[in-house]
C-alpha positions in Angstrom: 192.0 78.1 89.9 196.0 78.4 89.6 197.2 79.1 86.7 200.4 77.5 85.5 201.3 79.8 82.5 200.4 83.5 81.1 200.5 84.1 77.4 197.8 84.9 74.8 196.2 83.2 71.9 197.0 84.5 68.9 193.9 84.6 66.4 195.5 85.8 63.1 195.7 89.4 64.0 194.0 88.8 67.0 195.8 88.6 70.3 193.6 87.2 73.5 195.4 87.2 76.7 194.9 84.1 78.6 196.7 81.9 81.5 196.5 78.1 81.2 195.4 76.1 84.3 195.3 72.4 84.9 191.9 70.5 83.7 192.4 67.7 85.9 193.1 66.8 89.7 195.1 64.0 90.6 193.2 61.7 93.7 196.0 59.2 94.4 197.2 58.2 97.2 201.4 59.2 97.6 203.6 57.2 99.7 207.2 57.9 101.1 210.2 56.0 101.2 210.8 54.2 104.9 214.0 52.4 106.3 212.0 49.6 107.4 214.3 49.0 110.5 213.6 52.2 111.9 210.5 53.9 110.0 213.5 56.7 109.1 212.6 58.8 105.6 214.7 58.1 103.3 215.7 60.7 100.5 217.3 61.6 97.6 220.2 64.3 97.4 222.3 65.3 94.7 225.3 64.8 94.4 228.3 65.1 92.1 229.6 61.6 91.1 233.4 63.3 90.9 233.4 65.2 94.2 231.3 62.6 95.8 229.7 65.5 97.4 225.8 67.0 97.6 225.5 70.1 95.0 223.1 72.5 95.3 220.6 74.4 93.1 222.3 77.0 92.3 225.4 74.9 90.7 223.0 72.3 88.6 222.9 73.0 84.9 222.0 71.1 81.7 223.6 68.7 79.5 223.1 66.7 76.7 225.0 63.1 76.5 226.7 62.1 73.3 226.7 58.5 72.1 229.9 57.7 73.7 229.0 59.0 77.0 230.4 62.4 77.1 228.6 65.4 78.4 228.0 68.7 76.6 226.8 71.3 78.5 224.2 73.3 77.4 223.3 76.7 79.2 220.1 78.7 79.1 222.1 81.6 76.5 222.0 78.9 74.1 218.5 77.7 74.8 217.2 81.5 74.9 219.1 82.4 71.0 216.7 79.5 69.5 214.0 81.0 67.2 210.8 79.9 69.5 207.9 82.2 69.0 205.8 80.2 70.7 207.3 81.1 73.8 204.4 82.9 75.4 201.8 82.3 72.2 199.0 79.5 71.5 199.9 80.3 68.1 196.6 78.6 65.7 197.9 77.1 62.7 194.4 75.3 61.3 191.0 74.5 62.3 189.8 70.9 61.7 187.2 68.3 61.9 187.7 66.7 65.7 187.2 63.3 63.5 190.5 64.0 62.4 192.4 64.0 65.7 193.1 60.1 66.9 192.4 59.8 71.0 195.8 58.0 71.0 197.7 61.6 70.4 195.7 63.2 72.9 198.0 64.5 76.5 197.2 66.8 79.2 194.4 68.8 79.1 194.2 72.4 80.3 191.5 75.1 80.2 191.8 78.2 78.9 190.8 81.4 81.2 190.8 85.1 80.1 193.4 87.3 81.7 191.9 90.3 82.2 188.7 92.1 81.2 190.0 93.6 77.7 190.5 89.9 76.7 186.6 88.7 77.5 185.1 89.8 74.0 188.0 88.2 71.3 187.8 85.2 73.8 184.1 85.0 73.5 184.3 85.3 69.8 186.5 82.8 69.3 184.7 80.2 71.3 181.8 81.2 69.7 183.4 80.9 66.4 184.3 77.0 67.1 181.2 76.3 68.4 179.1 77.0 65.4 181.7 75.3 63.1 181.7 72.2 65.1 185.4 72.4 64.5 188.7 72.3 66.7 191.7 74.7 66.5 195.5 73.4 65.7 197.9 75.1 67.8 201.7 75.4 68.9 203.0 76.8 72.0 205.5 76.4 74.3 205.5 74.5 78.4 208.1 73.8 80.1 211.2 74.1 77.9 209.6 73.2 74.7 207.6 73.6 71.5 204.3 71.7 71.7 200.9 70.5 69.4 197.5 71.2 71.0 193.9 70.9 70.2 191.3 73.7 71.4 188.2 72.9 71.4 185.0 74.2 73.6 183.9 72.6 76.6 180.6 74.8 78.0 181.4 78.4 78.0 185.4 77.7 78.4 188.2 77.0 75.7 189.6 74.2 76.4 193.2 72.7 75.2 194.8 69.3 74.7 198.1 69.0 74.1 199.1 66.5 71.1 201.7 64.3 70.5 203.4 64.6 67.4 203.2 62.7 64.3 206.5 61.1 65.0 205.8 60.0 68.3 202.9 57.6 67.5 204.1 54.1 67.7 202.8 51.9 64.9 200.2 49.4 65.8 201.0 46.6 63.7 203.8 45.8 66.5 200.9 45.1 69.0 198.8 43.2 66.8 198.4 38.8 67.2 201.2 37.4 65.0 198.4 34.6 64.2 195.6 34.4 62.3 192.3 34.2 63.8 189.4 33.5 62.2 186.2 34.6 64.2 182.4 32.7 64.2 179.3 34.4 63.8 178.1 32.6 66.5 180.7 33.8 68.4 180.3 37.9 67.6 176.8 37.2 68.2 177.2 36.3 71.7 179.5 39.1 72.2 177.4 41.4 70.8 174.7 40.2 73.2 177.3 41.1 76.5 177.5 44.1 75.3 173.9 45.1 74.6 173.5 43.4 78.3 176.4 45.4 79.7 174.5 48.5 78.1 175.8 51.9 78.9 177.0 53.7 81.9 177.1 57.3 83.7 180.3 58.3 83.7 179.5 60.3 86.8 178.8 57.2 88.6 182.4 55.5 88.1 185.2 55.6 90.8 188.6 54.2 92.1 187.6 51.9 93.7 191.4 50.4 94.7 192.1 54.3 95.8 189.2 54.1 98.3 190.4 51.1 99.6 193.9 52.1 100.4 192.0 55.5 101.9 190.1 53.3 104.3 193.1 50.8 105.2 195.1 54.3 105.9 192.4 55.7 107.9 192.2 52.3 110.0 195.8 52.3 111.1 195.7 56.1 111.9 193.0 55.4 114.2 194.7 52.0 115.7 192.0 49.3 114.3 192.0 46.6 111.8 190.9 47.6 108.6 187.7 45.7 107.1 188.7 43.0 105.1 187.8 43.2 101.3 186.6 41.2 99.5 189.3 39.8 96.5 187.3 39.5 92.9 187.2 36.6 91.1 190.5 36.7 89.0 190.5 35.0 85.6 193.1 32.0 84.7 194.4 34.0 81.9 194.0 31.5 79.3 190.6 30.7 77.3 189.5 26.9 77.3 186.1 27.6 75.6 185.1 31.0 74.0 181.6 30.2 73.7 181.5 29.0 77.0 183.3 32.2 78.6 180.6 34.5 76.5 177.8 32.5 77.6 178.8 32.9 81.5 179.7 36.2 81.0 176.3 37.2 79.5 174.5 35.2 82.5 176.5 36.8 85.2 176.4 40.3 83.6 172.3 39.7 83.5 172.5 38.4 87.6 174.4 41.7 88.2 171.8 43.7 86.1 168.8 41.9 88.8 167.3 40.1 85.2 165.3 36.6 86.2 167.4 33.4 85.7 164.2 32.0 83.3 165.3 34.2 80.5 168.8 31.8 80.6 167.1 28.9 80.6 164.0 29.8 78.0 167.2 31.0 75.8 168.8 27.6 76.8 165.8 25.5 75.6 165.3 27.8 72.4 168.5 27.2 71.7 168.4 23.4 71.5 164.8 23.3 69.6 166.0 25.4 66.9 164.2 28.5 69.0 165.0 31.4 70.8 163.4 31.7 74.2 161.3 33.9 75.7 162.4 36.5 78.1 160.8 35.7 81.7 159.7 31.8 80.8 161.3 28.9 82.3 162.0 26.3 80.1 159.5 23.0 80.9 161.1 19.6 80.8 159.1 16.2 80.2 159.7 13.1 81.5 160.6 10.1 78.6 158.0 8.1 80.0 155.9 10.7 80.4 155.8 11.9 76.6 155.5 8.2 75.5 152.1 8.0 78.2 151.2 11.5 76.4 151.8 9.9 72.8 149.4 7.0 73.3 146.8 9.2 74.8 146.9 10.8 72.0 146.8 8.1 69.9 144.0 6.6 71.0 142.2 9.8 71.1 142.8 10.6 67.4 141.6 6.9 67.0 138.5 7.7 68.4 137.8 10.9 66.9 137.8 9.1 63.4 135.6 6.9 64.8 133.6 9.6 65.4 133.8 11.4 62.6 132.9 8.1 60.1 130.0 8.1 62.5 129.2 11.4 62.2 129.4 11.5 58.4 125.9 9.9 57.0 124.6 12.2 60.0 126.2 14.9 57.8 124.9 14.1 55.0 121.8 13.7 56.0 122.0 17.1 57.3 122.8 18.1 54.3 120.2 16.5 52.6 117.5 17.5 54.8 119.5 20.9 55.3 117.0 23.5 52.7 114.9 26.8 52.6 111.2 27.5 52.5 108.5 25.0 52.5 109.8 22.4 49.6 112.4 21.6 52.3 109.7 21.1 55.2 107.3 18.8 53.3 110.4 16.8 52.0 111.6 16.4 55.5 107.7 15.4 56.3 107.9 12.9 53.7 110.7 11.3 55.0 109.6 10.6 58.4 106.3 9.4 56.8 108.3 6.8 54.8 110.2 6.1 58.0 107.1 5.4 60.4 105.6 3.1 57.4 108.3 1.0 57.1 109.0 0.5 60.7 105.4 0.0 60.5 105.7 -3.0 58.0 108.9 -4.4 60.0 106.8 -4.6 63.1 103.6 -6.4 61.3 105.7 -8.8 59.7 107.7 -9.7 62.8 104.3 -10.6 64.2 102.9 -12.7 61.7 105.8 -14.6 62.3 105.3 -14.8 65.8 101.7 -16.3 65.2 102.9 -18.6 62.9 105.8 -19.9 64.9 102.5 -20.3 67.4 100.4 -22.5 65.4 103.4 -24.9 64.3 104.1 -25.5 67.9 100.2 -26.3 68.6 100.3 -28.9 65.8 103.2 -30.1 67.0 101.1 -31.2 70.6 98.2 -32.2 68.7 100.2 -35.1 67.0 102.2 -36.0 70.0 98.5 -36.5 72.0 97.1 -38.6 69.1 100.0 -41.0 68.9 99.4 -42.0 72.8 95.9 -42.6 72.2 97.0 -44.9 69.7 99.4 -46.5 71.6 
């Protein structure tokens, strides 16, 4: 790994020798400038507005423009008689809580590597030493012509360091903010709570450019004389919101599509939602007919009609169960009885119901006697 600068840390009396190297690796894709009539390079050269003439290297110095537009030039004597001791130091001024450091004054980042063998065991040490206090380390150093804030802190076995902006250079936030007012549902946080729970997390690992391995592929396609494969364009947004509620809603459908969840859980949600319910995940909701439920109602009505039928019937059947319903041989004989006294008076029913047959008999024979006499007669 290259290293970009050579100093040391310097750990209150301590002094670890170290050489900074970049933490990160830039994958972008670099153009050059064309004359588009001829595919010629076009470049940049300096020149010297008064002599209206290139300048080289060796005759380009610094200077510092004054409010009216003049120039005061500034050599590298009067840079090198400013007090910087932080010129070849990572000079630690505190150790703090990470909590402490906002993301938004976070820069570069660099690692840390030892430079030398002597420098292994106070490098150790102090990475040890912010790893068990879960803390970060303050420093000041100086890159590239001047004094800077940075962060160490341990990533694995290496010290890592950020560089910070400065107090200062933070822009407030209350610029950025809505000049309006905006007053927020619950219904409406609760839908957006419910993309994000669907969105769920990520691996990191897993995330890529996809725009630089497009322009890659396009690349590699004209080097090799053939088209490149068209892409296909994402669906781009209008920019302006019609419906909130509606925009969550879609969003938390189509984020569930892309997740391979079943389209029932929408609509059981959809059908929870308008009966006062939430639905069940994996149901479709089940939709009746009008006609259909009225069909359903009288069915039911007359079934309920019949069942109290049923049970007024069943009642003195009840109670009679009941009645009869005992234990040991009191309940037995009573039940005896009571068929006895039910045979004998069906008994009774049927004897009188013949002796009015018989007599309903002899009135009619009467009746034939007198109707023969009164012939004779006549």
């Amino acid at each position: 790994m290259q290293s970009i600068w050579n100093g040391a840390i310097s750990f209150g009396l301590v002094s670890i020798p170290v050489k900074l190297a970049n933490a990160t690796v830039s994958h972008a894709v670099s153009f050059r400038q064309i004359h588009t009539e001829d595919g010629g390079r076009i470049r940049y050269r300096k020149v010297c507005e008064l002599e209206e003439k290139e300048v080289p290297s060796s005759e380009i110095g610094k200077g510092f423009e004054d409010a009216d537009g003049s120039i005061i030039p500034i050599t590298e004597e009067d840079l090198a008689s400013l007090p910087l001791p932080t010129t070849r130091t990572i000079d630690i001024v505190a150790f703090v809580e990470s909590e402490r450091i906002d993301p938004l004054q976070m820069g570069n980042a660099y690692y840390l590597m030892v430079n030398g063998a002597p420098a292994a065991k106070p490098y150790a040490l102090l990475r040890e030493a912010l790893r068990r206090s879960e803390r970060v380390a303050i420093a000041k150093f100086a890159l590239r012509g001047r004094e800077r804030l940075g962060m160490l802190r341990v990533v694995d076995e290496v010290i890592a360091m950020h560089t910070l902006h400065w107090p200062d250079e933070i822009r407030s936030p209350e610029e950025a903010a809505p000049e309006t007012d905006v007053t927020v549902r619950d219904a409406e946080l609760d839908l957006a709570d419910a993309l994000m729970d669907t969105l769920g997390d990520v691996d990191l690992d897993s995330l890529h450019d996809d725009y630089r391995e497009a322009v890659e592929e396009m690349v590699t396609a004209k080097v090799e004389g053939r088209e490149p494969a068209p892409e296909k364009e994402p669906a781009q947004g209008e920019g302006t919101v019609i419906d909130l509620m509606s925009a969550l809603e879609s969003s938390v459908r189509e984020a569930k599509r892309s997740r391979g969840e079943g389209e029932g859980e929408d609509a059981g949600k959809k059908g929870g939602e308008n009966g006062g319910e939430s639905g069940e995940k994996g149901k479709d909701a089940e939709v009746t007919s009008l006609s259909s439920r009225r069909r359903t109602g009288t069915r039911a009505t007359s079934s309920t009609g019949s069942g109290s039928g049923a049970k007024k019937k069943s009642a003195p059947a009840r109670k009679k169960a009941a009645g009869g319903s005992g234990s040991g041989k009191s309940a037995a004989s009573s039940s005896r009885g009571k068929s006895g006294s039910g045979r004998s008076s069906t008994a009774k029913k049927t004897a009188s119901s013949g002796s009015g047959t018989k007599k309903t008999a002899s009135s009619s024979t009467t009746k034939k006697k007198t109707a023969s006499a009164r012939k004779r007669s006549a």
